[in-house]
N, C-alpha and C positions, 0 to 999 in steps of 0.2 A: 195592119190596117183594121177597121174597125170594121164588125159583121153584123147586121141583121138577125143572120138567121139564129139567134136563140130569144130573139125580141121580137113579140108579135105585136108589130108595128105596119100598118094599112100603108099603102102606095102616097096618099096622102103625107101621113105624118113623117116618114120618109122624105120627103122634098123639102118638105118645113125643116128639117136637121138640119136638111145639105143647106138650104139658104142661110138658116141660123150662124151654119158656120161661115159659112162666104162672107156674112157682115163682120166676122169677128176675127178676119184677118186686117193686119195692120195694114191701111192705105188702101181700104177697099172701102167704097163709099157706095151710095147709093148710086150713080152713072157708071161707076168703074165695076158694079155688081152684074148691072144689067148689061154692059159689052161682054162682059168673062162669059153669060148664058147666055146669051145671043150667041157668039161665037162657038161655044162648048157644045149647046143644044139641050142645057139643065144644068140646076146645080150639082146633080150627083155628077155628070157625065165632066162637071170642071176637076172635081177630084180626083177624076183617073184617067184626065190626059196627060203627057207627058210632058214633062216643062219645056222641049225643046219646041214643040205646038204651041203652047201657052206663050214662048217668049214673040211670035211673029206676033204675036195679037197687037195692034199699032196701040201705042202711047202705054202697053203691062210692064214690058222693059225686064230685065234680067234681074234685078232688085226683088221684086214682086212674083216673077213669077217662081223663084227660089225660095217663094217662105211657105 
């Protein structure tokens, strides 16, 4: 997993990563961004839930929430 702590990077730009990456998974669009952090509670907070959480999320489906 990828760590911060040797990049001093603000709480800010931080978030900006995590959403960067959220746009740059395959079949994630801009609605299906905003349920995944609606749901999650942030972009960082989607990357480190479990995909078994991720898969209830209505319409992410087992496809997606495994990549």
């Amino acid at each position: 997993m990828f760590s911060f702590a040797k990049y001093k990077f603000n709480a800010i730009s931080q978030e900006l990563i995590f959403q960067l990456a959220l746009s740059l998974i395959k079949g994630v669009g801009p609605n299906t961004a905003k349920k995944l952090i609606a749901y999650c509670g942030g972009p960082e907070a989607f990357f480190k839930e479990k995909i078994v959480n991720l898969k209830k999320i209505p319409t992410i489906g087992n496809v997606l929430a495994n990549q």
